[in-house]
C-alpha positions as CSV (number, residue, x, y, z in Angstrom):
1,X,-12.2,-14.5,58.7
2,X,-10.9,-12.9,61.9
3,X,-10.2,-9.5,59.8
4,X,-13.9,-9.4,58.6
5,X,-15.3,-10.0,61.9
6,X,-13.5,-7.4,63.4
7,X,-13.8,-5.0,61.0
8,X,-17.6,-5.8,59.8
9,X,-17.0,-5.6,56.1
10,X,-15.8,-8.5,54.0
11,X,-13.5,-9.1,51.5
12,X,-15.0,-9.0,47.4
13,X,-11.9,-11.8,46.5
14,X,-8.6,-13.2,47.4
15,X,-5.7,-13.5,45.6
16,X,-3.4,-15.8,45.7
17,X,0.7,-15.9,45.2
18,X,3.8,-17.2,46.2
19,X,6.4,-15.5,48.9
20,X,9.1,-15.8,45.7
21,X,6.5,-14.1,43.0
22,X,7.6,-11.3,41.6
23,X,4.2,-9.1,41.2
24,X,3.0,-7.4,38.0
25,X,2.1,-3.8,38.7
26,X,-1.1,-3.9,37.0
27,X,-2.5,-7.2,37.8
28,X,-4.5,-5.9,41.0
29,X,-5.8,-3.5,38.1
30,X,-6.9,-6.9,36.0
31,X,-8.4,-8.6,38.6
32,X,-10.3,-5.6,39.9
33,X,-11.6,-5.2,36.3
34,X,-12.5,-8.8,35.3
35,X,-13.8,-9.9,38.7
36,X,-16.9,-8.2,38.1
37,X,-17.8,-10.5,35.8
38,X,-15.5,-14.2,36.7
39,X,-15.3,-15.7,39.8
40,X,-12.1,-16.6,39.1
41,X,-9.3,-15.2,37.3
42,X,-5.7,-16.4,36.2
43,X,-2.9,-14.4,34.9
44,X,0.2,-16.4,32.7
45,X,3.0,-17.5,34.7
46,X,6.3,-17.0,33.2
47,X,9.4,-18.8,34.8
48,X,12.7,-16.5,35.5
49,X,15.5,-17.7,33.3
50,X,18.2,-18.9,35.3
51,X,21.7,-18.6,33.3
52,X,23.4,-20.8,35.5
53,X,20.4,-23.7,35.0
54,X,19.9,-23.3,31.1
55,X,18.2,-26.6,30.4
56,X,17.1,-27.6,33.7
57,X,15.3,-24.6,34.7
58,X,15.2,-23.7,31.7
59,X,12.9,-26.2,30.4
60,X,10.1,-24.5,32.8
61,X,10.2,-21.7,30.6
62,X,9.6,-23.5,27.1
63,X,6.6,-25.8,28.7
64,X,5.0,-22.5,30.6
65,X,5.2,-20.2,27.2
66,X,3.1,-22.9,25.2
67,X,0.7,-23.4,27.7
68,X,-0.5,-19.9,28.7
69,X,0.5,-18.7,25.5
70,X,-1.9,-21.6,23.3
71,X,-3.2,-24.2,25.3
72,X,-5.1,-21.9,28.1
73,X,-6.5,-19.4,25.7
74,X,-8.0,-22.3,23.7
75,X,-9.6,-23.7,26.8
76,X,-10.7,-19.5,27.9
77,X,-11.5,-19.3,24.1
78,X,-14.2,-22.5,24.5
79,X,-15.4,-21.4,27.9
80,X,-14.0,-24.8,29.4
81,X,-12.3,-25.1,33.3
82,X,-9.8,-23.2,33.5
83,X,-7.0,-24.8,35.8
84,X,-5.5,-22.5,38.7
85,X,-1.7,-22.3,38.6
86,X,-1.8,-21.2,42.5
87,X,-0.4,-18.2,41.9
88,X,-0.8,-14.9,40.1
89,X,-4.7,-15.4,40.6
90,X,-7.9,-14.1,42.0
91,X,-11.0,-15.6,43.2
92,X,-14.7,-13.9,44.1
93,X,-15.3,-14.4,47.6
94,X,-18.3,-15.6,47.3
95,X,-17.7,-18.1,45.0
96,X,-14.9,-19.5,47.4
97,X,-17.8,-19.5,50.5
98,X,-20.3,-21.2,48.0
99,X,-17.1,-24.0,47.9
100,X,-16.5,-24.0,51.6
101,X,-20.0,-24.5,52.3
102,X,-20.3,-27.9,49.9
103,X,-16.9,-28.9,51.7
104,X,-17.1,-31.8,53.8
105,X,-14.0,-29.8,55.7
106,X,-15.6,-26.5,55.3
107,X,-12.8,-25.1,53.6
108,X,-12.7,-24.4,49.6
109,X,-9.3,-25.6,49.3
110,X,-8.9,-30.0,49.1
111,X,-6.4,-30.3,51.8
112,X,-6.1,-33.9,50.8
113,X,-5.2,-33.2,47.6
114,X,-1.8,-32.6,46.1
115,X,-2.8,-30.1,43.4
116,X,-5.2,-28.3,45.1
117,X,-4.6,-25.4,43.1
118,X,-5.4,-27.0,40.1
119,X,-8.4,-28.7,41.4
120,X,-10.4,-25.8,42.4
121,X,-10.6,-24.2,38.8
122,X,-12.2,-27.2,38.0
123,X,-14.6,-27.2,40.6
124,X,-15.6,-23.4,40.0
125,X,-16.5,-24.3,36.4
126,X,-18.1,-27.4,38.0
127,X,-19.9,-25.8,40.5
128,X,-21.5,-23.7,37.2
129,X,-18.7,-20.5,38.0
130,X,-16.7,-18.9,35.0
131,X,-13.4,-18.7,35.1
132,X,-11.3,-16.3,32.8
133,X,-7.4,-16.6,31.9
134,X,-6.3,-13.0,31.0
135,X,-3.6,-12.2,28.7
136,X,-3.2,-8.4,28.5
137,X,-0.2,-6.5,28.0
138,X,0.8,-2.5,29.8
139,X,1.2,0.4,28.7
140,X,4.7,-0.2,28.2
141,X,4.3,-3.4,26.2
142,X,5.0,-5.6,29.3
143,X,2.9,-9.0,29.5
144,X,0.8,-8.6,32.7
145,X,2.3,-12.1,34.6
146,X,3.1,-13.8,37.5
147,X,6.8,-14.3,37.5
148,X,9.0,-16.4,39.3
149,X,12.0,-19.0,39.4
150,X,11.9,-22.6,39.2
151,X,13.8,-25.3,40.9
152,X,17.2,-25.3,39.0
153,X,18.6,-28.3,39.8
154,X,17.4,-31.8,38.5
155,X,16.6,-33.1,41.8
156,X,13.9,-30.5,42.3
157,X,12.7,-30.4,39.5
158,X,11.7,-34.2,39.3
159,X,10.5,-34.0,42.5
160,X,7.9,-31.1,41.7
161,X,6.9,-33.0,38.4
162,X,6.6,-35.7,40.5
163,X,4.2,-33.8,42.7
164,X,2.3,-32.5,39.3
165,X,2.0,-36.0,37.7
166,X,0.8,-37.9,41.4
167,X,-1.7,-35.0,41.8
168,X,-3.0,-34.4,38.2
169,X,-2.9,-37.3,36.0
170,X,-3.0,-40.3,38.9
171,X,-5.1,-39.4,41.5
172,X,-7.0,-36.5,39.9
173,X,-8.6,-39.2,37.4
174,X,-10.1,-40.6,40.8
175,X,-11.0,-37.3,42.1
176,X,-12.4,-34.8,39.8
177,X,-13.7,-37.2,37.0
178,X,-13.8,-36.4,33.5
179,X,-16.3,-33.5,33.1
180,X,-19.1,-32.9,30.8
181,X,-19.0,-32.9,27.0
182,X,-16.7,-34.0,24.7
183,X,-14.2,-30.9,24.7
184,X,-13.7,-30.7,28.8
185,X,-13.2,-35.0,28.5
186,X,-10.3,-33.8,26.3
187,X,-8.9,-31.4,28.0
188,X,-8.8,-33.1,30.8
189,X,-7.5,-36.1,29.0
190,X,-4.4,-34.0,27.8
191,X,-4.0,-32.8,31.6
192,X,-3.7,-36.5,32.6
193,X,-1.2,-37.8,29.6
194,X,1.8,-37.2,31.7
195,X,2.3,-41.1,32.9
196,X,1.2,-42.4,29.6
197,X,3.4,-40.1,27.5
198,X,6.2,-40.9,30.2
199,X,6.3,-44.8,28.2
200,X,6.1,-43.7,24.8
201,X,9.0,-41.2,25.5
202,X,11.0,-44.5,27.4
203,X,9.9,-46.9,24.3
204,X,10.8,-43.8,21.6
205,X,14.2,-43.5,23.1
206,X,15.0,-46.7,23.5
207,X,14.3,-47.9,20.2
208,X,16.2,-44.6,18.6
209,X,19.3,-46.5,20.9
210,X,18.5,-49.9,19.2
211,X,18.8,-47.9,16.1
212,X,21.5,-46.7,16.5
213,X,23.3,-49.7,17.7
214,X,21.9,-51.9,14.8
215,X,23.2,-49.1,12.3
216,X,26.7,-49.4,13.7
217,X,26.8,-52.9,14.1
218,X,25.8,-52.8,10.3
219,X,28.4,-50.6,9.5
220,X,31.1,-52.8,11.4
221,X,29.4,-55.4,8.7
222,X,28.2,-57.7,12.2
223,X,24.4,-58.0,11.3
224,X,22.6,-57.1,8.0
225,X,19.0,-55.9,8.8
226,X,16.4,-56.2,6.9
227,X,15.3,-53.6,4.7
228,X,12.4,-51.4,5.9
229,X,8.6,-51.9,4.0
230,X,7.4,-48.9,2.2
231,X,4.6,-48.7,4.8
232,X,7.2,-48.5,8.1
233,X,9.0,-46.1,6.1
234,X,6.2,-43.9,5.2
235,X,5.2,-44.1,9.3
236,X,9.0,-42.9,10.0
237,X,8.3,-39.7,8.0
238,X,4.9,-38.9,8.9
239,X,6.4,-39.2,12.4
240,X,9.5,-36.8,12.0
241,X,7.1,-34.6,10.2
242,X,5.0,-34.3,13.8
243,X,8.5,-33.9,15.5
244,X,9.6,-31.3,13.1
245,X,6.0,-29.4,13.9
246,X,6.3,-30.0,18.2
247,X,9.6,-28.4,17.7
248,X,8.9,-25.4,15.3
249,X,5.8,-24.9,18.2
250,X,7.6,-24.6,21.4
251,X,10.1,-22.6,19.9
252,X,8.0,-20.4,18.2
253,X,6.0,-19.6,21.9
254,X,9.4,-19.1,23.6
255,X,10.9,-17.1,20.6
256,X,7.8,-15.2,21.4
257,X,8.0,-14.5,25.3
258,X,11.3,-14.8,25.4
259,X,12.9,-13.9,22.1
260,X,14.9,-15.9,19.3
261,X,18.0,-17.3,21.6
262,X,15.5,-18.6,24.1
263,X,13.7,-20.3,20.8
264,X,16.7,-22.2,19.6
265,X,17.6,-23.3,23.1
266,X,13.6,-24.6,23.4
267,X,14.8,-27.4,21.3
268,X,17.6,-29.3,23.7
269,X,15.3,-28.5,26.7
270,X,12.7,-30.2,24.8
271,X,14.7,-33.6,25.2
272,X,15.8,-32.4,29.0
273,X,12.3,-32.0,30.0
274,X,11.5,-35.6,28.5
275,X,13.7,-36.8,30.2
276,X,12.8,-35.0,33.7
277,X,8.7,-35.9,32.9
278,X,10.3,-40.0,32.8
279,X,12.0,-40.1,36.1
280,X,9.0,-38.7,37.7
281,X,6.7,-40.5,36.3
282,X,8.5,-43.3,37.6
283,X,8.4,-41.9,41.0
284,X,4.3,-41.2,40.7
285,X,3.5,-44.2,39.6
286,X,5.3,-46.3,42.6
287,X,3.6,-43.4,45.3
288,X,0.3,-44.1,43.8
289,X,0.9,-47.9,43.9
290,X,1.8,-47.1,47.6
291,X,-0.9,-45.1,47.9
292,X,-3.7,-48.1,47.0
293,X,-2.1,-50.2,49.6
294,X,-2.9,-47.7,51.9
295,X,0.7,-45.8,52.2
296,X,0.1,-41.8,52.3
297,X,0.9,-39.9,49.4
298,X,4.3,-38.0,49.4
299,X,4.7,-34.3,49.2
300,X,8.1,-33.0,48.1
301,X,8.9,-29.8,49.3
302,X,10.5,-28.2,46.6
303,X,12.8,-24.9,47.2
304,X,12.8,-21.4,45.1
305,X,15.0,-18.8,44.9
306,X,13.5,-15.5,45.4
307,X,14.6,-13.0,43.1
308,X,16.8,-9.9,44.4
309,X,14.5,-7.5,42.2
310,X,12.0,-7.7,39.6
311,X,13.4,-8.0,36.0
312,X,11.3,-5.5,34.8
313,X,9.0,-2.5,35.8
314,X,5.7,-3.4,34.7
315,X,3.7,-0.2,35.7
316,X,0.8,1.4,33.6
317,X,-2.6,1.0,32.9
318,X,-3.2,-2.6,31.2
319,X,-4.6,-3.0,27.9
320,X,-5.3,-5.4,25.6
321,X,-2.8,-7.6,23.7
């Protein structure tokens, strides 16, 4: 780096974040502190609530409380990859020259790639690096995160799930493989469901319009369906039992960043998001078809509004919780 050179020392990491982020206090404390022994570390990042996009934006919330709050620690707890958000996170700068030099363009970063960000936690672990997601909490109380706001509006936000699901799930399979052993293959697995759970939520909600059709129709006395077996009934309640549990999670992880309000709102965002995760799958799938024919892959630009002032002041020295 230019600054190195000219000053003859270099840099012990770099950290990464967006020009919108707004900046825990302490996290330059946490990195400092868990660097010395990770070559990579990511801090949660918790979405802005945006009154004026409560399901939209607000969906970003919901999805980003149960994954830093459950899903991430599980994977930190097992010592599997941990995926790089982009921001609100730290790398050891020698880990990031040991990347650059097994780069075919000499950079550690895939500029090829879509998710880049997310890639290169995966290729740290890969690469036999640790990578550590931190969860601590100030002095004050205050969750050391990254936070910022989302794209409000529907059109951005299906664009940059589009971006997520093209980069991730599609070409990522081709890309970064499946790892090693049984628990990283799953993980990674559950990072690439997007496309596939983007039909089961198209056939779910298509048959739970047939059924509602055929009910009214039945009540008109039009058609007279067939009762159900005991077996297809007992499938329909061991289903809404598995609903009943998605729904009591997510709202229990943004009851818990975000408080009780936030929790019952988790559960209409719930069906917004579905419904934002099928349109861009929709849109993935026909770029990556594109893609195989040799058309380049899109990348939608997606705007963010930078907040005025940080929520909170998040100043003290870290500790755990």
């Amino acid at each position: 780096m230019p600054h190195e050179q000219a000053s003859g020392q270099a840099f012990a990491s770099i950290i990464l974040h967006d020009a919108e982020d707004v900046v825990h206090a302490s996290a330059l404390d946490v990195f400092v502190a868990h660097l010395q022994h990770h070559d990579f570390v990511q801090l949660p990042v918790v979405p802005l609530l945006d009154p004026a996009s409560r399901l939209v934006g607000g969906h970003y919330a919901d999805e980003f409380a149960e994954a830093h709050g459950k899903a991430l620690p599980v994977r930190n707890r097992l010592g599997l990859a941990i995926p790089c958000a982009g921001v609100g996170c730290a790398f050891r700068r020698d880990m990031l020259h040991h990347l650059a030099l097994r780069s075919p363009e000499n950079t550690p970063f895939a500029t090829d790639s879509l998710t880049e960000d997310y890639e290169l936690g995966l290729r740290i672990y890969e690469h036999g690096g640790r990578g550590h997601f931190v969860r601590m909490r100030d002095a004050a109380g205050d969750l050391v995160a990254t936070r910022s706001y989302f794209p409000s509006d529907l059109s951005g936000a299906v664009r940059q799930k589009t971006r997520w699901t093209i980069g991730i799930a599609l070409v990522g399979w081709d890309r970064m493989g499946w790892g090693k052993g049984a628990a990283e293959f799953w993980m990674r697995l559950r990072d690439r469901r997007a496309a596939l759970a983007a039909v089961a939520l198209l056939s779910g909600y298509a048959g739970l319009a047939l059924w509602l059709l055929v009910a009214l129709a039945s009540e008109a006395g039009l058609v007279q369906p067939q009762p159900l077996s005991p077996a297809f009934r007992l499938l329909m309640l061991a289903n809404g039992v598995i609903l009943i549990w998605r729904l009591a999670m997510r709202a229990l992880f943004t009851g818990r960043q975000y408080g009780v309000r936030e929790a019952f709102w988790s559960v209409p965002r719930m069906f917004v998001g579905n419904i934002i995760a099928v349109m861009a799958a929709r849109r993935a799938v026909a770029a990556y078809a594109a893609s195989l024919r040799g058309a380049p892959l899109p990348w939608d630009k997606t705007r963010h509004h930078i907040p005025a002032a940080p929520p909170r002041a998040g100043a003290g020295v870290p500790g755990d919780g």
